[in-house]
C-alpha positions as CSV (number, residue, x, y, z in Angstrom):
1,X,18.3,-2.7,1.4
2,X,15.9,-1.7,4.6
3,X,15.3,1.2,6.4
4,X,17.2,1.1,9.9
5,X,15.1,3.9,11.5
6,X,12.6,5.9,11.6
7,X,12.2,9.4,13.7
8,X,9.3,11.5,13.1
9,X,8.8,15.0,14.6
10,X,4.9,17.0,14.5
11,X,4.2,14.7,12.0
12,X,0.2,14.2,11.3
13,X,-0.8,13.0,15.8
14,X,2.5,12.1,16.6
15,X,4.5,14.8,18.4
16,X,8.0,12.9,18.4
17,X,8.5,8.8,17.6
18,X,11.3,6.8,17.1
19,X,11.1,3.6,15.7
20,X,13.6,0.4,14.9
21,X,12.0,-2.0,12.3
22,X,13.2,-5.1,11.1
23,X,15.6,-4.2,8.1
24,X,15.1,-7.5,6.3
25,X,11.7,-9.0,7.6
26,X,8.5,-8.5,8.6
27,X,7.3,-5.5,11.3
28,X,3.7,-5.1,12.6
29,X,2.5,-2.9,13.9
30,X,-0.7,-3.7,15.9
31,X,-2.5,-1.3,17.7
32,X,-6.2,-0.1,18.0
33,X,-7.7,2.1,15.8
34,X,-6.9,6.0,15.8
35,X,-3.4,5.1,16.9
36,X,-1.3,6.6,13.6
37,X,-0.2,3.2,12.3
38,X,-1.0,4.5,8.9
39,X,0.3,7.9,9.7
40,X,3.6,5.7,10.3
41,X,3.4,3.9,7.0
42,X,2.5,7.1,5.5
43,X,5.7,8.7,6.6
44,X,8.1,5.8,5.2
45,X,5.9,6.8,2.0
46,X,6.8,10.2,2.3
47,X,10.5,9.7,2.6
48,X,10.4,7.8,-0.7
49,X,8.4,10.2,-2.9
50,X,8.3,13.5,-1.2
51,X,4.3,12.5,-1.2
52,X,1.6,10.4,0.6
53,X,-0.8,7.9,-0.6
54,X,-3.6,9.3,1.4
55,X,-4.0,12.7,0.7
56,X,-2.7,15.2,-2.0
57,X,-2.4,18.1,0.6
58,X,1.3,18.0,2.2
59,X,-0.2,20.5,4.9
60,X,-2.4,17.8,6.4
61,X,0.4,15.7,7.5
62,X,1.8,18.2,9.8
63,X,0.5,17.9,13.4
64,X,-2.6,20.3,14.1
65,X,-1.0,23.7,16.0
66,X,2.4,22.8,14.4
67,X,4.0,24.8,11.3
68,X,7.0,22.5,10.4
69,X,7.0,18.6,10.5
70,X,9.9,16.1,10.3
71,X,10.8,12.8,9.2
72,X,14.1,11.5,9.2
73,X,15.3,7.7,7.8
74,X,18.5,5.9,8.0
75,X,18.6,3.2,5.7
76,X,20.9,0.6,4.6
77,X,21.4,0.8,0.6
78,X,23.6,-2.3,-1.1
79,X,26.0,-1.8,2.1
80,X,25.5,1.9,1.7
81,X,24.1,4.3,4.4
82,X,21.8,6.7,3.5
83,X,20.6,9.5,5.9
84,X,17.2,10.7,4.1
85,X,15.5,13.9,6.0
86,X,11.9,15.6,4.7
87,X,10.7,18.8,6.4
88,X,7.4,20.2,5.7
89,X,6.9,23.8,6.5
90,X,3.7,25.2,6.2
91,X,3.4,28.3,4.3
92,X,0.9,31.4,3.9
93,X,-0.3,29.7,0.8
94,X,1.1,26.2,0.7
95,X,3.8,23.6,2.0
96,X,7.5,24.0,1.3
97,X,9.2,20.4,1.1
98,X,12.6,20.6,1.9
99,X,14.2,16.9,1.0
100,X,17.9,16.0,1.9
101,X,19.7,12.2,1.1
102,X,23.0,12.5,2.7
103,X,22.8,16.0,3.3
104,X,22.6,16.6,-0.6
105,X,19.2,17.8,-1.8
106,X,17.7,15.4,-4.5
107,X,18.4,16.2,-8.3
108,X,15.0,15.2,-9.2
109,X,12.2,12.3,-7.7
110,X,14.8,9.7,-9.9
111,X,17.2,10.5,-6.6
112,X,14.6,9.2,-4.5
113,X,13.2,6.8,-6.2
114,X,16.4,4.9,-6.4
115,X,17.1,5.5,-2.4
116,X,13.8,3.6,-1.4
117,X,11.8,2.1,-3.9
118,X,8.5,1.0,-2.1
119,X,5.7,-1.0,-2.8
120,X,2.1,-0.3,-1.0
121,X,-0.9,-1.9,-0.3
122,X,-3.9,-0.3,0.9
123,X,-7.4,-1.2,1.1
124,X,-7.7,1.9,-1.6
125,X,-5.3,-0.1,-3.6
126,X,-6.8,-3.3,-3.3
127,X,-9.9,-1.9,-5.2
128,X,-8.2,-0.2,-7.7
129,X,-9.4,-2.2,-10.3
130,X,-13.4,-1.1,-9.6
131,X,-12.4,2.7,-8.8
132,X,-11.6,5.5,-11.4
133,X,-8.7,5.6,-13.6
134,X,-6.8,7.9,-11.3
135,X,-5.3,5.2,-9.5
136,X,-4.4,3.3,-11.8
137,X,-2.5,5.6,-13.9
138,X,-1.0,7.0,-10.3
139,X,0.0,3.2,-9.9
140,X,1.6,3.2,-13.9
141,X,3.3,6.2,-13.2
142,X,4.9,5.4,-10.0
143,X,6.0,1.9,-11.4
144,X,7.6,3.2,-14.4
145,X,9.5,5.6,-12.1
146,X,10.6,3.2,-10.1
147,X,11.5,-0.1,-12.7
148,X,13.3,3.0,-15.2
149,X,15.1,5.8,-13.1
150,X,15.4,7.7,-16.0
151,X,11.5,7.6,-16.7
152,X,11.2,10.6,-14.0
153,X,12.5,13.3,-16.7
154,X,10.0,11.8,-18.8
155,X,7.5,12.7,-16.4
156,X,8.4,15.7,-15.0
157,X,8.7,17.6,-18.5
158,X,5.1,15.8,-19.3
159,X,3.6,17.6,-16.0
160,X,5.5,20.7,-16.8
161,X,4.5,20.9,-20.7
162,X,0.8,20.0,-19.9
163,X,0.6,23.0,-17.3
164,X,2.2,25.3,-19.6
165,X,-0.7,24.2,-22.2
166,X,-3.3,24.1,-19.9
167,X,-2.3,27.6,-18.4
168,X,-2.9,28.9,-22.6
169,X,-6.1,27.7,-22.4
170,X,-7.5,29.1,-19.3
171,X,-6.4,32.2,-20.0
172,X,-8.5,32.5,-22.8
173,X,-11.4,31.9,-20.8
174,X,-13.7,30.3,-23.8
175,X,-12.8,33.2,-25.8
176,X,-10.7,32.9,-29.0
177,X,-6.9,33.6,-28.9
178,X,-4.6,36.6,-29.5
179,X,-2.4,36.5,-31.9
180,X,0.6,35.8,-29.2
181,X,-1.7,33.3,-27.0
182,X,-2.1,31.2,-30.6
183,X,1.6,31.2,-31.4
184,X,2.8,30.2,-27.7
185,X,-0.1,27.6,-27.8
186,X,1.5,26.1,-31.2
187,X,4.6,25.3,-29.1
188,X,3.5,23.6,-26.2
189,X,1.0,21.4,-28.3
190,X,4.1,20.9,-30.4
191,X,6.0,19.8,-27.4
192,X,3.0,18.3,-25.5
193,X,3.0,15.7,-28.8
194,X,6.7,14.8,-28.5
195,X,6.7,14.5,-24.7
196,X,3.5,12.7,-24.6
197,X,4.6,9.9,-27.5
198,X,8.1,9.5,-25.2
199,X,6.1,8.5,-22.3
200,X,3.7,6.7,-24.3
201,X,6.7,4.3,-25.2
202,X,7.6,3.9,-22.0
203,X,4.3,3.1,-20.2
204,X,3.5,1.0,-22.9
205,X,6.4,-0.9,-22.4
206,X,5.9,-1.3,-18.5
207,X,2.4,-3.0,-19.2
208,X,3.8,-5.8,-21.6
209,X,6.6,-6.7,-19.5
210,X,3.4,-6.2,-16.1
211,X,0.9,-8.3,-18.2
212,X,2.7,-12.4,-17.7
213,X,3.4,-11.4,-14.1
214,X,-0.1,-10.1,-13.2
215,X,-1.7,-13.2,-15.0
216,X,0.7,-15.1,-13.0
217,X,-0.2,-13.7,-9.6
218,X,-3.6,-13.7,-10.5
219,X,-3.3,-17.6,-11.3
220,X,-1.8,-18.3,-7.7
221,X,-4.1,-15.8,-6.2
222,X,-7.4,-17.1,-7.0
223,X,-6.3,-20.9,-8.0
224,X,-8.2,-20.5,-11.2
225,X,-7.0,-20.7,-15.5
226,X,-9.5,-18.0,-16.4
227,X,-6.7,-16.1,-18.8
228,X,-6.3,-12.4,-18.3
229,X,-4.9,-9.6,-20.1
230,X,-3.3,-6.1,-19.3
231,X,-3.6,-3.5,-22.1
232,X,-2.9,0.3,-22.5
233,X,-5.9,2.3,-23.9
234,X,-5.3,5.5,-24.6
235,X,-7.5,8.8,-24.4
236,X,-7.8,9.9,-28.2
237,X,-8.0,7.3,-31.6
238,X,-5.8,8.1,-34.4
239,X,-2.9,10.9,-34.1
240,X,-2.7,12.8,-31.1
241,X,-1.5,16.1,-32.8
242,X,-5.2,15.4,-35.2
243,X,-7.0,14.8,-31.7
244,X,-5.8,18.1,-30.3
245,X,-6.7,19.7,-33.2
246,X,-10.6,18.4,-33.1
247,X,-10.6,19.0,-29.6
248,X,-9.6,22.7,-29.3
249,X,-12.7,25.0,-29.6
250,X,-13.8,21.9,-26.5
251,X,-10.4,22.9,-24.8
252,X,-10.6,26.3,-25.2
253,X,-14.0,26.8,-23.7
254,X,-13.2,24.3,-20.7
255,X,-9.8,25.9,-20.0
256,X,-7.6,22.7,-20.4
257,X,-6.4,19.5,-22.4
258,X,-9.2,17.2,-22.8
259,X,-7.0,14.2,-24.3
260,X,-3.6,12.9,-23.7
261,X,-1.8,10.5,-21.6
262,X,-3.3,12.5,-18.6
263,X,-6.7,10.8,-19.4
264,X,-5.7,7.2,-20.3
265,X,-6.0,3.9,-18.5
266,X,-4.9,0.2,-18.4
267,X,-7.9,-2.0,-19.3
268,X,-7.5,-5.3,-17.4
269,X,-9.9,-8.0,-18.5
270,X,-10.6,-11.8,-16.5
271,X,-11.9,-14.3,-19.3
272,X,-12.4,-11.8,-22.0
273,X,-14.5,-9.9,-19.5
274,X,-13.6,-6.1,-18.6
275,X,-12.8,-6.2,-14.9
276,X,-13.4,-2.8,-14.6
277,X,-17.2,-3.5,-15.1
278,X,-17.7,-7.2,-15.4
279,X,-15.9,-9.0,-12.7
280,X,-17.3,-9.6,-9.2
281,X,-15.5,-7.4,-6.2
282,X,-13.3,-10.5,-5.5
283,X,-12.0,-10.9,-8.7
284,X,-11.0,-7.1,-8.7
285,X,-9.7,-7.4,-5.7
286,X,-7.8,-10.4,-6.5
287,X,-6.6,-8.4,-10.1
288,X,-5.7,-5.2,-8.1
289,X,-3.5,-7.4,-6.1
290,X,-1.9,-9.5,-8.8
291,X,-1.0,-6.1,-10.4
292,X,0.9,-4.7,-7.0
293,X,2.7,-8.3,-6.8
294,X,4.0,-7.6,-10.3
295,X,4.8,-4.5,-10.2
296,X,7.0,-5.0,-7.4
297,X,8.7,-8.1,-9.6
298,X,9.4,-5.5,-12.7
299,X,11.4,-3.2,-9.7
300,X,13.0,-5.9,-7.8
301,X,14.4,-8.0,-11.5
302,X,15.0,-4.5,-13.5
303,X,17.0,-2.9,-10.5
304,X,18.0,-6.0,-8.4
305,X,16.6,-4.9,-4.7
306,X,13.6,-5.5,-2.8
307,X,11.0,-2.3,-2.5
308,X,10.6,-2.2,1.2
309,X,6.8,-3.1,1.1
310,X,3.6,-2.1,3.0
311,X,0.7,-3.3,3.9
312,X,-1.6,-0.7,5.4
313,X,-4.7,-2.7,7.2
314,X,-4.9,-4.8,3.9
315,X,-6.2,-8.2,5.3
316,X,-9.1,-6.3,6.8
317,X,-10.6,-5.9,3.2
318,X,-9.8,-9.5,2.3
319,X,-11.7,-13.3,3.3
320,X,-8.9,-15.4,4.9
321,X,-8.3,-17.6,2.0
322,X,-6.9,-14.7,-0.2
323,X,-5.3,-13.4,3.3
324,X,-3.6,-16.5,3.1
325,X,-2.5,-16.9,-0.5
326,X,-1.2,-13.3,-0.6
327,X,1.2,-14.4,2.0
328,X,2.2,-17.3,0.1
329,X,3.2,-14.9,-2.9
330,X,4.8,-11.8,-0.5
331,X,8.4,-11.6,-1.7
332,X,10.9,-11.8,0.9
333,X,12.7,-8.5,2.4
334,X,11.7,-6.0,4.3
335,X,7.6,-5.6,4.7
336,X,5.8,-3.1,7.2
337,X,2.5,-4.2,8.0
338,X,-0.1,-2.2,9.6
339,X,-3.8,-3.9,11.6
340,X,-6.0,-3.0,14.2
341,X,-7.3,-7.4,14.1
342,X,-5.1,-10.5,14.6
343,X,-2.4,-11.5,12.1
344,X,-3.1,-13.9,9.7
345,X,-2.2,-17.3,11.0
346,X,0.4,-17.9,8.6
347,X,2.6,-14.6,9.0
348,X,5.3,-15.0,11.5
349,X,6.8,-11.0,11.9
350,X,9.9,-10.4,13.5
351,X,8.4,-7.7,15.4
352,X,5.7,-6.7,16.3
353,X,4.9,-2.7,17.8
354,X,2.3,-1.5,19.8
355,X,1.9,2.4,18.6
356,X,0.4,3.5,21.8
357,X,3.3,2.7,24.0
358,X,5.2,4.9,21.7
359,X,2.8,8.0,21.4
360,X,4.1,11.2,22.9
């Protein structure tokens, strides 16, 4: 699979750009600072997940003066074509997304997700390891999305459920509960349980078929035997329905769910050491890496394609000898790479793009 083209109207500086990448190897683009090379990796992000990986407002990727911005892919899908179009429209109050593949709007983010499955790397990403558990679980969620297609219902009735029982609790406003607020609390913690152990079972299952390949990665990344581990840790001991229970007058009073699978994390420890707190930045960033290299194995042997990969400025945040290693381990297809320096001496792109000749 690859994407063929890429057209972008309003979108974040760019008022219109058209661009042909490689569909099965490498494209740079190299351009100075300031010049929207992320904005363009951004925007192949976008027509994945309906999202970006640099901001959760969809209003700031629509050009400054503008009210609607565009992008529109054509890719080539196991000898398929796919036409995929997004158009943001900025509202009174918020965005309105408006996603098409083929002219057909999406059934759900499974749609999508098995149109263009992508793998990123940013320098965000490369120290996800030393950061909050945000990203990681972003990163868990997103790879369990992508390896299972059906996973998406999973998540979608878990976001929906939790905001139902959230939206119970702040109502209450630290006070006790009516008689009706009690009842229709009793059924969303019921189903918050039953969704939550469903995607439980799946995540869990992601990070014991992650935890060889990351060791792997690691192994080749850093040329060193020090044995690592990738575990799920959860929010709450015990029963979750008996940690809801002990956490309620808490809830109440705070106005949501203070334990869940919205509050766990993967624990990923070098030589019996937690990373999170005990390695050095290198090792991290050498972890955070191995983890994004496995991830994108699970997709490519569980759904047999190649995520179109990108690498946003990423070799900026590494020395050259882990520059050089993670090019040794890059799969092969389709990879978008954007940098403001000179390539790493060992990656020879198909093409590479200067932004500003493009700019309009």
């Amino acid at each position: 699979m690859g994407l063929q083209s890429l057209e972008l109207r309003h979108f974040r500086l760019f008022n219109e750009l058209r661009l042909e990448p490689d569909p099965f190897a490498v494209t740079v683009l190299l351009s100075p600072n300031g010049s929207g090379k992320t904005s363009v990796l951004e925007a192949v992000y976008a027509l994945a997940t309906a999202s970006s990986f640099r901001t959760t407002s969809a209003a700031d990727m629509i050009r400054n003066g503008d009210s609607v911005a565009e992008i529109h892919g054509v890719l080539l899908h196991r000898e398929r074509r796919l036409q995929v179009d997004l158009t943001l429209t900025r509202g009174a109050r918020n965005v309105v997304k408006r996603m098409l593949v083929n002219n057909q709007k999406p059934r759900s983010r499974a749609d999508l997700a098995e149109a263009l499955p992508v793998t990123v790397f940013t320098p965000e990403g490369v120290d996800m390891i030393r950061h909050g558990p945000d990203g990681r679980r972003q990163f868990l969620t997103t790879l369990m999305t992508d390896v299972f297609i059906h996973a998406n219902d999973v998540v979608e009735r878990f976001e929906r459920t939790l905001r139902q029982r959230n939206a119970v609790l702040r109502a209450a406003q630290g006070f006790a509960l009516s008689p009706d607020a009690a009842r229709e609390l009793d059924v969303w913690t019921n189903d918050f349980v039953v969704v939550s152990e469903e995607l439980l079972t799946v995540r869990r299952g992601i990070v014991e078929r992650l935890e060889p390949l990351v060791a792997d990665n690691y192994r080749e990344l850093s040329h060193s035997d020090a044995p690592v581990t990738v575990t799920y840790e959860t929010s709450w001991t015990g029963d979750l329905r008996s940690a809801l229970e002990s956490s309620f007058d808490d809830d109440r009073y705070r106005g949501y769910t203070t334990a869940g699978p919205h509050r766990d994390d993967i624990v990923v420890t070098l030589d019996g050491r937690d990373a999170r707190r005990q390695a050095s930045q290198g090792e991290q960033r050498s972890l955070a890496l191995a983890l994004r290299l496995g991830g994108h194995a699970l997709v490519r042997d569980e759904r047999g394609v190649d995520p179109l990969l990108l690498l946003d400025d990423v070799f900026s945040e590494l020395d050259p000898l882990r520059s050089e290693r993670l090019l040794q381990l890059l799969p092969k297809g389709q990879t978008l790479v954007s940098t403001a320096s000179p390539l790493p001496a060992a990656m020879t792109p198909a093409a590479v793009i200067d932004l500003v000749r493009y700019r309009s």
